[in-house]
N, C-alpha and C positions, 0 to 999 in steps of 0.2 A: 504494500500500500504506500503510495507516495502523498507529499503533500496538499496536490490539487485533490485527491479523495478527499481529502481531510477538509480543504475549501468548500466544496463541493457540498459536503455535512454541515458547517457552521453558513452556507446560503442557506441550507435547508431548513436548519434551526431558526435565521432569519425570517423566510420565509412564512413560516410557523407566526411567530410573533409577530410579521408584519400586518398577516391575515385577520389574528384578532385584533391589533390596532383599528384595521379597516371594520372591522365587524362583520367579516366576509367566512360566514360561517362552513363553503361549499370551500374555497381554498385552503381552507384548514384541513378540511376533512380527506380531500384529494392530496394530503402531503403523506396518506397514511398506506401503508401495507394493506393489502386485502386483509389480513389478521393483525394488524394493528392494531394495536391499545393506547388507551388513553384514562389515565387519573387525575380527576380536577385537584383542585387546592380544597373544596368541600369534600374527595372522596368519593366523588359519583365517578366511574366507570363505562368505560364503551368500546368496543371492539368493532373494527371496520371501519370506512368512510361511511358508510349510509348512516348508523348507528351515529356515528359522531357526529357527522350534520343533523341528525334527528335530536340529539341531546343539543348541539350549540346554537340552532339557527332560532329556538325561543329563546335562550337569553339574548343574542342581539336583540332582537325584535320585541321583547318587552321586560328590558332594562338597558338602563343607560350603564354600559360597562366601562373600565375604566381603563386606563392608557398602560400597559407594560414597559416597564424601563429593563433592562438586562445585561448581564456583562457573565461572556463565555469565558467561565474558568478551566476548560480540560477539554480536550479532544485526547481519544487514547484509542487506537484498533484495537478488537478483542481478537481477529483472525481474519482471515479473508473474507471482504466483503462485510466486515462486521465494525459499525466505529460505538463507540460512545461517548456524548458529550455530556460535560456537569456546569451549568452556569448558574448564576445567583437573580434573583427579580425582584421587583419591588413593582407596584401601580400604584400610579397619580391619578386620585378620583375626579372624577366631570365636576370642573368649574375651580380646579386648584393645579396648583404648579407645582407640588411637592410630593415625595413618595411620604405613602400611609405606613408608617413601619408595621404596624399589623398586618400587614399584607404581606410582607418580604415571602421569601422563598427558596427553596432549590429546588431548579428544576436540571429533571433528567433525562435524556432522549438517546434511543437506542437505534442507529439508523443500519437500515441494510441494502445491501448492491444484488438489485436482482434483476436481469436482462438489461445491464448498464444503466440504471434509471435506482440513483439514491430516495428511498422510502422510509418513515416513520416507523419502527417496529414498535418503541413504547414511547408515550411521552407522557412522562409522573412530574405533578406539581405541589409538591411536599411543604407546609407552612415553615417556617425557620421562629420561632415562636423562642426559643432558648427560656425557658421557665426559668426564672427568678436570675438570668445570665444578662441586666439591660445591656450592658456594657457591649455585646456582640450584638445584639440589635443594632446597638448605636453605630458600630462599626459597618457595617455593612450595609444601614441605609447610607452613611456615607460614603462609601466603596458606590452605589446606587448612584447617590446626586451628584457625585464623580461622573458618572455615566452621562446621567442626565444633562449635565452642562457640557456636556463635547467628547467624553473619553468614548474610545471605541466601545461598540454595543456587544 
């Protein structure tokens, strides 16, 4: 695996994130495996593109969802055709310019190479809550608003 694989995976992850920016519930769902998985940040679950469009395309549609900020900390092959990436997140809620630290996250995405064409195998969106730890909250929404004001996504 060379480096453009590895590009190729963190567009894909873009990708991903740009789609819920747009609230483009059908380009989400099209970034996934036929057997792709998906774990929200509430724990709700869905397997497939149809499935995942069927889970995301009401919350666009009736809520005002809120802006993903992201900074990719890992690209690692697991084997051939196999990448995983680990980055951090945070969302800025509709009508504010700053990340909600309750929201933060890690998120994880499991991408695979199948007939040349890089797919979503899992994509898990884990709370980062650090119980009674503010001090890493704090860090990492600013690692975040680092992002947010210009560092790479």
């Amino acid at each position: 695996m060379d480096d453009a694989d590895l590009d190729k995976v963190r567009s894909l992850y873009e990708g991903l994130i740009a789609a819920w920016n747009r609230r483009d519930a059908r380009g989400m769902a099209d970034l996934f495996t036929q057997r792709g998985f998906q774990i929200g940040f509430d724990g709700s679950a869905a397997t497939g593109p149809d499935q995942i469009f069927g889970h995301l395309d009401p919350i666009f549609k009736d809520h005002a969802t809120a802006t993903y900020v992201t900074k990719v900390r890992g690209l690692r092959p697991l084997g051939p055709g196999v990448v995983l990436l680990t980055a951090i997140s945070g969302l800025v809620p509709p009508g504010r310019t700053d990340i909600a630290p309750a929201t933060n996250a890690h998120q994880t995405l499991v991408a695979v190479l199948e007939e040349g064409v890089w797919g979503i195998e899992l994509f898990q969106n884990t709370p980062a809550q650090f119980h009674g730890r503010p001090e890493l909250v704090n860090a990492m929404t600013a690692e975040l608003e680092q992002a947010l004001s210009g560092g790479r996504a």
